[in-house]
N, C-alpha and C positions, 0 to 999 in steps of 0.2 A: 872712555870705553863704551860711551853709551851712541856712540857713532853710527847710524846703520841702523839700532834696536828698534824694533816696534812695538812701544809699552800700550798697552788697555789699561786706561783711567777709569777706576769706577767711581762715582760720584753720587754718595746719598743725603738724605734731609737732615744736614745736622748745620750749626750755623757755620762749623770750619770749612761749607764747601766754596765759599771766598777764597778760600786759601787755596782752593784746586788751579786757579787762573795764577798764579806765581809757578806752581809745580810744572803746568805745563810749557808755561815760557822758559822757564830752566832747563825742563828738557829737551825741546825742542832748538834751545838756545847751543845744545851740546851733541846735537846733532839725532835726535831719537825722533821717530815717526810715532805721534799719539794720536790714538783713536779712545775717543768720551764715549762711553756708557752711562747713561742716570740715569736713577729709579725716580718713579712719578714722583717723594717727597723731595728728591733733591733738586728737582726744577721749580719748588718754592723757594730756592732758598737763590739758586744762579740760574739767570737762563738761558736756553741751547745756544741763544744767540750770540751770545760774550764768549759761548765754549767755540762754538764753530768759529766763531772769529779766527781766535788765538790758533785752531788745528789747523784752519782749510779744509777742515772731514766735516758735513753730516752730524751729526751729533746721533745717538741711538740710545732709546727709549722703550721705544715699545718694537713687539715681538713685526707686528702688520704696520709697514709704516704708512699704506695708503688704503683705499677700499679697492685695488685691482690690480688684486691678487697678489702685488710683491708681498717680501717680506724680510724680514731680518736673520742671515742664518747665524746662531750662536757659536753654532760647529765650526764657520767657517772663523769666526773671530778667534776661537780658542784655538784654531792651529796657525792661526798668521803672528798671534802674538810670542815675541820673545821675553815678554815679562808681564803679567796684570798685576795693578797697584789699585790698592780700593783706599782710596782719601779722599773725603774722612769716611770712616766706615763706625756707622751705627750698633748700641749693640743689639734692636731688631735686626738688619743685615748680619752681621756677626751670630747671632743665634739660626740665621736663614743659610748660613754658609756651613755650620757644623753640623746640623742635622738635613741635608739637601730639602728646604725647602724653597722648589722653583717655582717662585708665582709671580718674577720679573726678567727681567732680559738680562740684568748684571748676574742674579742669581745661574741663569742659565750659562751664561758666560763663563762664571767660575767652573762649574760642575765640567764643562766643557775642556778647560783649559789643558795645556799639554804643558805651558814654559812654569814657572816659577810663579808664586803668588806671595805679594807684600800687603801688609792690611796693617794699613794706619790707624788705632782706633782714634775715637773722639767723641765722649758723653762729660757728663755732670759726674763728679766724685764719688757720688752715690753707686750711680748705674756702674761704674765702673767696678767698682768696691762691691759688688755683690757678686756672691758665691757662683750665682747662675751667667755672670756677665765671666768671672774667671775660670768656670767650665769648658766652656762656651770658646774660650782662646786655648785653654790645655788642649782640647780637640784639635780645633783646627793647625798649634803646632805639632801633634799627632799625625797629622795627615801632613805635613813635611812643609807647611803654609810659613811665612815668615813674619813674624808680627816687630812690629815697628811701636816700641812703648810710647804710652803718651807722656808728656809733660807735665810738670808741676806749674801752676798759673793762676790766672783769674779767668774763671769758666763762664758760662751764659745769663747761669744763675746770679755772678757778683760774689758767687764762693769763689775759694783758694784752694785746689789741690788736684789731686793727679789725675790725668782725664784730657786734659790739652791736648789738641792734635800737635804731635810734633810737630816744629817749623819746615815749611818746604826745604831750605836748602839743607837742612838734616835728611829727609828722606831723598831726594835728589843725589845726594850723598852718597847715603845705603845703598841703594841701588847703583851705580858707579861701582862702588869696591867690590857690591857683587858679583860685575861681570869682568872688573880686574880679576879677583881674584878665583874667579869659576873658568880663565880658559887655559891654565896651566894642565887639562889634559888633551889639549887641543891635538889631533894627529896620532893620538896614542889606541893600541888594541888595547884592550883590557877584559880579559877573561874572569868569570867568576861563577862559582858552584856556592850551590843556596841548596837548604831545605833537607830532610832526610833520604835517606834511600831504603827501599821496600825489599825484604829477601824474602823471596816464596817459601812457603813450608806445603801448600795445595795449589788448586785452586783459586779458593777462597781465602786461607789464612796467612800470612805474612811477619817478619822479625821486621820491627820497625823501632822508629823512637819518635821523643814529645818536637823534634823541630819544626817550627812555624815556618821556617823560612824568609822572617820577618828583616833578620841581618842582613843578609845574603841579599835582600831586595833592596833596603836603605843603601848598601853599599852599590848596588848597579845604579840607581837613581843619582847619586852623590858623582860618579865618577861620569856619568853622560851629562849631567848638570857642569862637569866642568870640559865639558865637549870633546871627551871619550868615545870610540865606540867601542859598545861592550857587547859581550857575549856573555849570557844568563844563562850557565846551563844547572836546572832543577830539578830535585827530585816534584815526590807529590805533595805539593803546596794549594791551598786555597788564595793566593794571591793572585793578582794583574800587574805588570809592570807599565809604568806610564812613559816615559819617557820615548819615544821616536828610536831613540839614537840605539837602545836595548834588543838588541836583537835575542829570544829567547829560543833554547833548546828541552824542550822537556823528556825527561831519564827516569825509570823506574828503580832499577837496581845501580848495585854498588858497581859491578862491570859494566852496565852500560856508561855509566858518570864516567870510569875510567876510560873507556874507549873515546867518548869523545872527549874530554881534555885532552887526553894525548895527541888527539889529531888537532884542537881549536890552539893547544901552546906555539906548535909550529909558529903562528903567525901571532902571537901575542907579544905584546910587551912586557903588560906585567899579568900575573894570574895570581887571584885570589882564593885561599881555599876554606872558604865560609860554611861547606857543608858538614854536616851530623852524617860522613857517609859510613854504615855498618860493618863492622872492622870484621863478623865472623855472617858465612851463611849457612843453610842445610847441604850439605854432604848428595842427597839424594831430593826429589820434589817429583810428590806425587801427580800423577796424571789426573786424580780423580779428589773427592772430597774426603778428607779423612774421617769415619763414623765413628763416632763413640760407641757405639751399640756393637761395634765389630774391636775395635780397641781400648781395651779396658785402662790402658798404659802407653805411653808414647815414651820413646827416645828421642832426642833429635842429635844427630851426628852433624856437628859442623866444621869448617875448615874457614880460615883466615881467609879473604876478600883480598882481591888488589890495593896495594899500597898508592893510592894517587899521588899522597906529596913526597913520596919517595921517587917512584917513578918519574914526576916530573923535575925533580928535584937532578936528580941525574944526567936528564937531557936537558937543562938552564945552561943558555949560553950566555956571552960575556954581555950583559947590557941590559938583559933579563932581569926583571925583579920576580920574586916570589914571596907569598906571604900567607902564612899559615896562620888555623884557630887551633886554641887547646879548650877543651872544657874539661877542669880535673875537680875532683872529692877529696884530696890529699895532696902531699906534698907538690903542691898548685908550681911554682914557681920553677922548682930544681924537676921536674916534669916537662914543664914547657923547653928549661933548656935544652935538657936533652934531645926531645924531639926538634926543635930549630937546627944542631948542629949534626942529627943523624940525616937530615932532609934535606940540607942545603936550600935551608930558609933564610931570608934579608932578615927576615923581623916572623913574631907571632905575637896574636894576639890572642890574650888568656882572660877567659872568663870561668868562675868558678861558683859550682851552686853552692858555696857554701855563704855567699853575696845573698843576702834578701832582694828580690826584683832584678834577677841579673839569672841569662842561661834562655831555657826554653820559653817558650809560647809568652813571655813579656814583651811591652813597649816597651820597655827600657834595660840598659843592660852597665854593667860594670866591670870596665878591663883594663888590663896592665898592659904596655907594650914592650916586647922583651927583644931587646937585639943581641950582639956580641958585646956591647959596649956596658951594657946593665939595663937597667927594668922601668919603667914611667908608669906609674901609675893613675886612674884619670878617676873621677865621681860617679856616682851612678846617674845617667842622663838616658834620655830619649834616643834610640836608636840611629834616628836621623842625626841626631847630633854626632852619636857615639860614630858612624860612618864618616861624618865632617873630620873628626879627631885622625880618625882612624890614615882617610886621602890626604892630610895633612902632611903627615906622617910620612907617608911614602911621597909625596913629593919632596918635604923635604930632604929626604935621602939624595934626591937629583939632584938639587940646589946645592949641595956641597959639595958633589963630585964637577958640578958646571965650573 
């Protein structure tokens, strides 16, 4: 699978970057176009010369490669690459990756990237084992980055223990099953609503709730990562979507959400209903701001909102998958069924506040998958993860109908 790929090698000063000259023969041996990235420590340790050998690329370093005028565009590497792989990766680099700081070419290059990032560490058992070196990695897999553990070995020092840069044909590996296993959405539409939606009461003031929109975005990334094209339509969210392949629509209200779904399912395959969209709005919405000083008391008259996953639910034709959220406070479970089988839902996914770190505005969440057949329930994980479970999921549903 890695036929065709153009991985970016990042390569820094640690003594595992020997081991970068095996990783790229591997890759390149399996058919991948590598373009090397090093930071000035990593060219004490290999030099451009043994890199460029092995690619036929240049090797790239610094930002200005001559005195006139060229230069190196970072921009332009992070959207040619279908994968960057940083081995071995330091954990100065690894701390320069999770808090952006750009003050080399690989670091810019990250910052830049659109495909997927692998980061092999590789320190002393120390460095690694420190709270600030395991921070430092929670982040970056926060930011959806895929970390490749190290090994247990005999390190630089003449110690024993974990810190090893994995073996090349381990991460050569990794990399393989993951674009095996990332193009099972190859060809597929895939609609998806993220984030809450805003009901006017003026003006200025609005019925709203706490969604980040943070699910809803892990899940558009996970399913163009597995070479989908999706349509993100969102309420008002403080995110960016990264991926190319994301096409985004942004919706204030619960009716607008509803109008366009109904028009983007037409052409969808599958549609995901990831949003917190508000079940009731005001009745009436004032032209002007509403004063306190003039009303001492407010009413607000509401009326139930369009039903999205009913609606869509109705018009699912044969081949169509659909896939609903529940977020309940009580009878979590016999809740969710009901709403799968009133909606002509494949499956829902339930998460529930009554889950510590699970629900709104967290990185991480904790959900059951509820079909007709019964319920799976999975750990409280990382968002990005919880989206991996989640496409799993729904592919496998194909896989047994194929």
């Amino acid at each position: 699978m890695l036929k065709g790929k153009k991985i970016v090698l990042g390569i820094t000063g640690s003594i595992a970057a020997y081991k970068a000259c095996y990783i790229i023969r591997g890759l390149i041996k399996r058919g991948a176009e590598v373009q090397v990235v090093i930071t000035p420590a990593g060219k004490e340790f290999i030099t451009p010369i043994t890199l460029s050998a092995l690619t036929s690329k240049p090797v790239i370093s610094e930002f200005f490669a001559q005195r006139d005028g060229t230069w190196n565009s970072h921009v332009d590497l992070g959207l040619w690459a279908d994968a960057m792989l940083i081995a071995p990766a330091t954990a100065s680099t690894i701390g320069k990756m999770a808090h952006g700081i750009a003050d080399n070419m690989l670091i810019t290059t990250y910052l830049s990237a659109k495909a997927p990032v692998f980061v092999a560490p590789a320190m002393d058992l120390d460095m690694y084992a420190h709270p600030s070196t395991q921070q430092n990695l929670e982040i970056l897999r926060s930011y959806g980055n895929y970390i490749i553990e190290p090994g247990i070995g005999e390190l630089a020092s003449h110690l024993v223990g974990k810190g090893r840069m994995e073996e090349p044909e381990r991460i050569i590996q990794v990399l393989d099953e993951f674009f095996v296993a990332n193009t099972d959405l190859v060809g597929k539409r895939v609609m998806i609503t993220a984030g809450p939606t805003y009901e006017k009461i003026d003006p200025v003031r609005f019925i709203g709730n706490y969604s980040s929109g943070k699910m809803g975005f892990a899940l558009a990334e996970e399913c163009a990562g597995r070479g989908a094209e999706v349509t993100l339509i969102c309420g008002p969210v403080q995110l960016e979507a990264i991926h190319s392949r994301i096409h985004r629509i942004n919706v204030e209200s619960a009716q607008d959400m509803y109008e366009v779904s109904l028009n983007c399912f037409k052409s969808s395959d599958v549609a995901i209903l990831c949003a917190a969209v508000a079940d009731f709005r005001p009745d009436v919405v004032a032209e002007e701001k509403i004063k306190r000083e003039k009303e001492k008391q407010m009413t607000l008259h509401l009326q139930a909102t369009q039903d999205i996953a009913a609606g869509l639910g109705a018009l699912k034709r044969k081949g169509q998958r659909l896939v609903g959220f529940a977020l309940e406070t009580h009878d979590e479970q016999q809740n969710a069924q009901n709403k799968l089988e009133r909606k002509n839902l494949d499956f829902i996914v339930l998460n529930s506040l009554n889950d510590t770190g699970a629900g709104f505005r967290y990185d991480t969440n904790k959900i059951s998958i509820i079909d007709r057949k019964g319920c799976t329930t999975y750990p409280l994980k990382l968002k990005q993860e919880v989206a991996k479970d989640i496409i799993d999921y729904l592919c496998s549903l194909s896989d047994k109908e194929s």
